[in-house]
N, C-alpha and C positions, 0 to 999 in steps of 0.2 A: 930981658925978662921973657920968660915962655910962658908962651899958655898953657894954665891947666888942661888935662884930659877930657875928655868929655865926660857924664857919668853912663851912657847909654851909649852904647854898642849896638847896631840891628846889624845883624848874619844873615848873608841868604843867598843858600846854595844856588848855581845857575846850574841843570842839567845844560847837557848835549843836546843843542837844538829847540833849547825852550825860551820860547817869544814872547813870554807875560810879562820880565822882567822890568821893562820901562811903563807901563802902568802900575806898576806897585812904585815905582820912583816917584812917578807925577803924585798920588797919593801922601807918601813919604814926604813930599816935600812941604805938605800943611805939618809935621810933628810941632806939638806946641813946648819948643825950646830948642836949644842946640842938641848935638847929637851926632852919631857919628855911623855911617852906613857903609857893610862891605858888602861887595859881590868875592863872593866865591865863586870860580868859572872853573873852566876846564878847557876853553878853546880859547880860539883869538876874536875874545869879544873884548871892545874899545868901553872901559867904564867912565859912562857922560849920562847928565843929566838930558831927559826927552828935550825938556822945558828949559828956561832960563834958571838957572841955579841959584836956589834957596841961601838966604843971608844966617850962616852958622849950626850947618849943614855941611859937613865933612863925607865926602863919596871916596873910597878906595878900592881898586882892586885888588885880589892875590890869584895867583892861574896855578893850578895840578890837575892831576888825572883826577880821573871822572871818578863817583862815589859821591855818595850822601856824608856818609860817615868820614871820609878825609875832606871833603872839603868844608865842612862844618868844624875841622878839627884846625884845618889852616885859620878859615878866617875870623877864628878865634883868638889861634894863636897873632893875628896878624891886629885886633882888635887893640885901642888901648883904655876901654872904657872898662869899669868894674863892674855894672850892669848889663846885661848881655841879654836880646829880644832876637830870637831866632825864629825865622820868618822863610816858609817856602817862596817861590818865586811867583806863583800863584796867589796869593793869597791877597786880602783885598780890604785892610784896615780902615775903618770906619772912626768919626773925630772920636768918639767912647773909647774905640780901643787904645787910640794913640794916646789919651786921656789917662787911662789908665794904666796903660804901660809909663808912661810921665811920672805918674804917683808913685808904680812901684819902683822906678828906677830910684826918686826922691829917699826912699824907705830901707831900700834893703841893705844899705852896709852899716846897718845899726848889728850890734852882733849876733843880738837874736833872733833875725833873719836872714841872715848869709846863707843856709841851709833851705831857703824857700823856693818852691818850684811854682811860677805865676801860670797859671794856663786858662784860655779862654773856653766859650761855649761855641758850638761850631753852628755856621751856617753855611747853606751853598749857594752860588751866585743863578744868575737865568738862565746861564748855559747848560739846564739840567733838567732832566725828565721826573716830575711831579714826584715818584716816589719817592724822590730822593731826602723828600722828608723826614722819612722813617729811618735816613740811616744817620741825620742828624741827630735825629731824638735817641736813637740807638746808641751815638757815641757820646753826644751827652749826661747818660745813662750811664754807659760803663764808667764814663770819668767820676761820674760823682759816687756811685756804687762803690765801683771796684778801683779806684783810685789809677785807672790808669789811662789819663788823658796821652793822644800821639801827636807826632810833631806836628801834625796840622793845623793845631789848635794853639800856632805861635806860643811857645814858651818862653818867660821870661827866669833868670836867675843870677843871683850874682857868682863872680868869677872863682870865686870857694865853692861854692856847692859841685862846679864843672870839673873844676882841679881831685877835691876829694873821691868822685865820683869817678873818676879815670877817664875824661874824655869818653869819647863815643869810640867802640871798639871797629877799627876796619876793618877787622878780620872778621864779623860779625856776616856780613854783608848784608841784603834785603831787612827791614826789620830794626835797623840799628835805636830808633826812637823807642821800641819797645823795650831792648835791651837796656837801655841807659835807665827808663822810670823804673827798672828791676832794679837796680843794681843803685841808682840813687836811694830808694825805700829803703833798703836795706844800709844802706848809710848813714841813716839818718834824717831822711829830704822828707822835710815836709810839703805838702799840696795846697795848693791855694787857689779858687775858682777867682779866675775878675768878673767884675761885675759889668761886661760887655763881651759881643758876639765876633769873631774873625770869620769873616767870608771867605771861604775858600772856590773852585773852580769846579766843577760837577762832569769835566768831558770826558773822563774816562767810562763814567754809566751811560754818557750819550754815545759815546763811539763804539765800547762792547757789550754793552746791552745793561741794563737795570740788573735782572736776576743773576745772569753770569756773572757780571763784577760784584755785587755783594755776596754771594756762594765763596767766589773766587777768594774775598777781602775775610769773610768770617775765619775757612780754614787756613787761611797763610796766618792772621793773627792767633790762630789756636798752635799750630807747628812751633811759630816763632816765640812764645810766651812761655809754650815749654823748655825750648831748646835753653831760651836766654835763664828761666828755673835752672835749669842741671849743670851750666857753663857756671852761673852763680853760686851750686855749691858745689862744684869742682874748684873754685878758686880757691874756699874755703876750706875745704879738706888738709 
């Protein structure tokens, strides 16, 4: 007799050379239920728990070339849960979130949610210079405005909404989380705020400065918002 699936799948891309990885593990390993974790890599990293490994708690890896958008695309495909929590490697789940990523996994293969896209409210951890407040409440803003929360803000969805939606385009390149909330919208994908905050990692405004990386962060999401617009109705045409 085999075991069922797990219902919850967590994704999470590993760049080139990024060492947050095993603290989102330790973290990870309080999820309140079974579950099933991949590392998407791109090098020769060994996927092991930091700590003594959690009882019903599944760790896999899958290795390809580097990119956001293929390895999100692998370790999906490589996933066998129907619920799907796509998690940067940074990022820094608090018991609410995993609480609530919990609920929604319980939820969403009812039929009239298979189309829902779960995204949380952002915060940034200590590793960050005081204004970085403003770019939280900025992105929390645009999510709830303009309905377009980004990957950072752990997305949850079930494996129809991913399918219909065409995966995450790799030819896309920078930017692929924006493309995909376009191109979901427009399929059909409805938005759903939880009701808890994802931590994310604030070193990139500590290392190139507060005002240059949000100038930087504003115009690449203006470029890319458009492009992913005119790709979306080139498909269409």
């Amino acid at each position: 007799m085999t075991a069922d699936p797990p219902l919850l799948s967590i994704v999470i891309p590993v760049g080139p050379g990024d060492q947050a990885h095993p603290g989102l593990l330790r973290r990870l390993a309080g999820f309140p239920g079974p579950c099933q974790i991949v590392l998407s890599t791109c090098g020769p990293l060994a996927a092991r728990w930091p700590d003594a490994a959690p009882a019903g708690i599944e760790l896999i890896q899958v290795e390809g070339a580097a990119g956001r958008a293929g390895q999100l695309n692998r370790g999906i495909a490589a996933a066998s849960g129907q619920c799907l929590w796509l998690m940067h490697a940074d990022s820094q789940p608090g018991a609410a979130a995993m609480a609530a990523a919990a609920g929604f996994a319980r939820r969403c293969c009812q039929p009239d949610r298979r189309m829902t896209l779960g995204w949380f409210d952002l915060a940034f951890a200590a590793d960050r210079p005081g204004l970085v407040r403003l770019n939280a409440v900025g992105a929390n803003l645009r999510s709830r405005l303009f309905r377009m929360p980004f990957g950072d803000q752990a997305w949850l969805m079930h494996r129809e909404m991913f399918v219909r939606t065409g995966g995450f385009d790799e030819r896309f390149g920078r930017g692929e989380d924006l493309d995909f909330i376009v191109r979901a919208r427009r399929s059909g994908g409805r938005l759903c705020r939880m009701q808890a905050k994802i931590t994310t990692s604030a070193r990139r405004y500590r290392d190139h400065g507060w005002l240059r990386t949000t100038l930087a962060h504003l115009w690449l999401t203006l470029r890319l918002w458009l492009k992913s617009i005119r790709r979306s109705r080139n498909r269409q045409a």
